[in-house]
N, C-alpha and C positions, 0 to 999 in steps of 0.2 A: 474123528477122534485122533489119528494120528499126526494131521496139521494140529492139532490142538496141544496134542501130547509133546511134539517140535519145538512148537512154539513155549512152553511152560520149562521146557531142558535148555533151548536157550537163554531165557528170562536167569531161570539157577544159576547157570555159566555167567551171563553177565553181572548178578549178584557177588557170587562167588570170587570173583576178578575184584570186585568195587570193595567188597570186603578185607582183602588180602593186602590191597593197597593202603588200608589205613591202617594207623596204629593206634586208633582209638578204639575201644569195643564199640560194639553195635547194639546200643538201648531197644530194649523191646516195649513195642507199646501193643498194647490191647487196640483194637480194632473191629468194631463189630460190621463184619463184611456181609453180605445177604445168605440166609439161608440157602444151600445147595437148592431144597425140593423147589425155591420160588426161581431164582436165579437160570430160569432153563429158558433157552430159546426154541422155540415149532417149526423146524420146516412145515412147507407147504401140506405135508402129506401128514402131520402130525407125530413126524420124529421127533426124539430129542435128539438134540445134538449137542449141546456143551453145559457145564455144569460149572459152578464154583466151586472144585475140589477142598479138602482140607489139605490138599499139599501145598494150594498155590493159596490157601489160606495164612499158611503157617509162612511162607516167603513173604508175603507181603506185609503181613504185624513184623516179624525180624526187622524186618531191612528198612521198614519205616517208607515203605511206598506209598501208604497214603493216610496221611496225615491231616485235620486241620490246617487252614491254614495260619491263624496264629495273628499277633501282632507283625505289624510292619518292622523289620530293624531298624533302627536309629542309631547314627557315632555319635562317640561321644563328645565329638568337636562340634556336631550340631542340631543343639537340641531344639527342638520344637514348639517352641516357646511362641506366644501372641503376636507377637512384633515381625517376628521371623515368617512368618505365615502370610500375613498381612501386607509386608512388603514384596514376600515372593509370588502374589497374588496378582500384582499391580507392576510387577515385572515379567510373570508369563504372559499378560496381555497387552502389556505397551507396544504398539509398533515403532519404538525410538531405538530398539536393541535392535534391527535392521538397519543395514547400510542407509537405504533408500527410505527410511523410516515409511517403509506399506507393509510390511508382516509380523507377527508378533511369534511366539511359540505356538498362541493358541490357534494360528492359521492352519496350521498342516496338522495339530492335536485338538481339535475342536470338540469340547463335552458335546455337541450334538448330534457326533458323529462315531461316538468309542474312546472319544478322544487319539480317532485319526483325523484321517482328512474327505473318507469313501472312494477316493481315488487307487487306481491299480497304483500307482505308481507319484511320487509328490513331485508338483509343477515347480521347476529353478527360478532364479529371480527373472533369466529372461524369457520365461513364459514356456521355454518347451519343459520334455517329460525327462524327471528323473531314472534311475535305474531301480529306485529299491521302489517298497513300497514303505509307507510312514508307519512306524509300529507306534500301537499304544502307549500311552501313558498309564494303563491301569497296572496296578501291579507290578511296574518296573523298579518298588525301591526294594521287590524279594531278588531282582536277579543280582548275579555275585558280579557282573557283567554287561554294558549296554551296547546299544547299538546289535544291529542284525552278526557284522562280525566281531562281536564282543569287545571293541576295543577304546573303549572307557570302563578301567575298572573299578567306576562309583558312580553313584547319581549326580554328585558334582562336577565330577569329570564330562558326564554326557552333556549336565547342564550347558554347557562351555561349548560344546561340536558343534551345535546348526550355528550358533550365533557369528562364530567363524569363519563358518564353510561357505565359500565362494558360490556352489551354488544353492545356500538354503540362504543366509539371512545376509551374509556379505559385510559382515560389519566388522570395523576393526577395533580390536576391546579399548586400547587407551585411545579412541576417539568418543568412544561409547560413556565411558568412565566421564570424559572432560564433558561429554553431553548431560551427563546425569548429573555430576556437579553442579551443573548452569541450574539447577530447580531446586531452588532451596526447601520443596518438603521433601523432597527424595534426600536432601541430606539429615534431614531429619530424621527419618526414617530407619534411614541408615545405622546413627546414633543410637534407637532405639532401640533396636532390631540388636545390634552386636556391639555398644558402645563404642562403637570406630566408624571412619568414611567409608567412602565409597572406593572399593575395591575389588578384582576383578574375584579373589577368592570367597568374596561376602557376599558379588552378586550370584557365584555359583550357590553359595550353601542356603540364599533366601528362595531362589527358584529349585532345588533340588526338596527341600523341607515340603513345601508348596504341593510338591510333585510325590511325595511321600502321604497327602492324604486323599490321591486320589485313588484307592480300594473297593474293591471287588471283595466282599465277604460273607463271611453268615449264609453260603446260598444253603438250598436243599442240600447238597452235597453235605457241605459240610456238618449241618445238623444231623445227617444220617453218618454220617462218623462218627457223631459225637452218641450216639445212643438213642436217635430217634428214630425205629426203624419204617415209620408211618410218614418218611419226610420225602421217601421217594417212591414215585407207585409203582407197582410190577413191569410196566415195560423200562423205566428207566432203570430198574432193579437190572434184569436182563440186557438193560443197555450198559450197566458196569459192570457183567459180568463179563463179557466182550471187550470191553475196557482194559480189561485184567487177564482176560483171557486171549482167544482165537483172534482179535484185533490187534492185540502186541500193543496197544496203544502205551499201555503205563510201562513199554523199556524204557520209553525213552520222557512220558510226561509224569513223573512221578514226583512226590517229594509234597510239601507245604504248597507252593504254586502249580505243583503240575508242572513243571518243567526243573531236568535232569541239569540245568546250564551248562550242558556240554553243547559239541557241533558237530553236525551231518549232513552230508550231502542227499537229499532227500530223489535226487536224479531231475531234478528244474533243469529243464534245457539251453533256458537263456543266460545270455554269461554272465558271471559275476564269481570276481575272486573267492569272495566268500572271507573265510580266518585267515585263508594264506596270504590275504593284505595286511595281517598284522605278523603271521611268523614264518612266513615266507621259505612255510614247509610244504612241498607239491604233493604231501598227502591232506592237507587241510583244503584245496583247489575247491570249492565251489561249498566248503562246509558253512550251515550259518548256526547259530545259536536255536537250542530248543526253545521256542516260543511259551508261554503259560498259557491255562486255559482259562481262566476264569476270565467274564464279561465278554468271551466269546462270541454271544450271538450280537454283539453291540459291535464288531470288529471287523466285520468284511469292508473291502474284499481280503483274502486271506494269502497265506504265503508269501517269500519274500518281494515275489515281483507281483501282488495283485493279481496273479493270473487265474484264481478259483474264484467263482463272484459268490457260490453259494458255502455252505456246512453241506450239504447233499455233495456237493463237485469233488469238497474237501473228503469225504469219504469215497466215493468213486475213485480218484485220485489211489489212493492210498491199496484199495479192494484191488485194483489190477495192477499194483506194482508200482505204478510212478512213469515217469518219464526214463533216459535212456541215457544220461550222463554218464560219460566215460568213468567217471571218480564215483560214481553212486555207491556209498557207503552200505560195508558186506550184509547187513541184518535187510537193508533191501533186496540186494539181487536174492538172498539164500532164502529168505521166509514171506516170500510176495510174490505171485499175486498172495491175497487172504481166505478167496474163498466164502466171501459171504454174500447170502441169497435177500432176497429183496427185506424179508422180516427181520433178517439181523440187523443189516442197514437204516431200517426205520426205527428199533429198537437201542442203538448205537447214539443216533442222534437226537434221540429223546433225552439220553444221560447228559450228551453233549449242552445241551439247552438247558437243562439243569444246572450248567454250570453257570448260565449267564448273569443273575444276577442285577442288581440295579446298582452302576455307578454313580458315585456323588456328583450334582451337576455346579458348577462355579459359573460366577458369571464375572464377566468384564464390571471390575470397580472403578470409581470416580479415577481417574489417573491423575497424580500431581500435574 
């Protein structure tokens, strides 16, 4: 009860800071969270140990910790229209947006796979191993931010990085460009699609649109937010109360996606700049972006370098604290290890799977 009670004083403090910082008010939404009396996890011996208080009821309606997740955002520069769909379709799967015209997007985001790759880490064009591992496509048009250290800040931005990038796709855009010209339905298409050619900003926002339907939604979860309290059964009840509680989980994954878009260094030991590649601040060193949960169990391996192959690793992981990185951001070293006995863990992960979800599958269309 006092790591519980710790962890719920920190949770208010970090609220309390996030609130102060805005100048917006803070809308209160109703939230029908589990009842305390179901919400209990058993020790072994038939303790209870944790509870869904109404103090940490009342923080998380406030503050809008857990929310539906809602419609996908759309700009208003690009709307999601038949055409626009259609061709960003047949541009995430062309392997001509490759230097070497062999890999498409959907190589290293492959629907069969989460739309990653299952790989710890994504293979470069000359065949050895990357440093990150490939994140999802699901769910990427809620973050405010792409890429692991945040540094595309839109879906058309990101759209734009592997194609680029020396070692994912290697291609140069105005060769790309003069390539797509050469096919007169791609310019068609084009025409279609945005009433103008073929341009490197059109071929972002048709593949960005594209990538905006592929969602993760309606799970259990979210019908049990929504007022359906029979949408999740008693252990995964218990597995969000843990969630929300003694597991600290929702400091940091909260919000519409389950991820806070902020970045932390989680204590991964293998290197990687992290954000400090984009603001080349030596407190950002090894921080990455909070990842969402939704379509999770579709998503291993997990973490930023593939190094957890399971959801069980991923809570292990987490339950003793993490690894040893010098930068390991403070809510790790201060409130970890967690503390939790085999039935919390199994109960945890139940929630977890709740969130997974069945992502929409696309397939490779006729290519011009």
């Amino acid at each position: 009860m006092i790591r519980y009670l710790t962890g719920l004083l920190f949770l208010i403090f970090i609220l309390l800071n996030m609130s102060g910082c805005s100048k917006e008010a803070v809308k209160t939404t109703e939230v029908p969270l589990p009842n305390p009396a179901k919400a209990v996890s058993q020790t072994e011996t038939g303790e209870q140990t944790l509870e869904v208080t109404d103090e940490l009821k009342f923080v998380l309606q406030t503050h809008q910790m857990l929310t539906p997740l809602g419609d996908i955002p759309v700009p208003d520069g690009n709307p999601m229209n038949p055409e626009v769909l259609k061709l960003g379709q047949a541009l995430y799967f062309d392997p001509r947006l490759s230097g070497d015209n062999t890999r498409s997007c959907a190589t290293c985001h492959d629907a069969g796979l989460g739309y990653g790759d299952g790989k710890a880490t994504f293979e470069k064009v000359d065949g050895t191993e990357g440093a990150r591992n490939s994140p999802t496509v699901i769910n990427s048009g809620y973050y405010k931010t792409n890429f692991w250290d945040g540094r595309a800040s839109s879906l058309e931005e990101q759209a734009l990085g592997p194609i680029e990038n020396p070692n994912e796709m290697n291609q140069d855009l105005d060769a790309l460009i003069a390539e797509l010209k050469a096919v007169e339905k791609y310019n068609e298409m084009f025409r279609n699609a945005f009433g103008s050619g073929i341009t490197k900003d059109n071929i972002a926002k048709a593949i960005a649109a594209f990538e905006r339907q592929i969602v993760v939604k309606d799970t259990a979860y979210d019908q049990f937010l929504q007022g359906d309290n029979n949408a999740l059964n008693d252990q995964e009840v218990r597995g969000l109360a843990l969630f929300t509680g003694k597991a600290m989980c929702v400091t940091c994954h909260n919000g519409p996606n389950l991820s806070d878009n902020n970045y932390y260094n989680i204590g991964i030991e293998s290197d990687d700049e992290g954000r400090f590649a984009v603001t080349k601040e030596p407190g950002d060193l090894g921080r990455i972006r909070t990842p969402g949960l939704y379509g999770i169990t579709h998503t291993a391996p997990y973490m930023r370098d593939g190094s957890l192959k399971t959801l069980e690793e991923v809570i292990d992981y987490y339950n003793r604290g993490g690894d040893d990185h010098p930068n390991k951001s403070f809510f790790m070293k201060q409130f970890m290890p967690l503390g939790l006995i085999d039935s919390e863990k199994a109960d945890l992960l139940a929630f977890l799977k709740a969130l997974g979800g069945e992502p929409p599958v696309f397939e490779k269309p006729e290519l011009p």
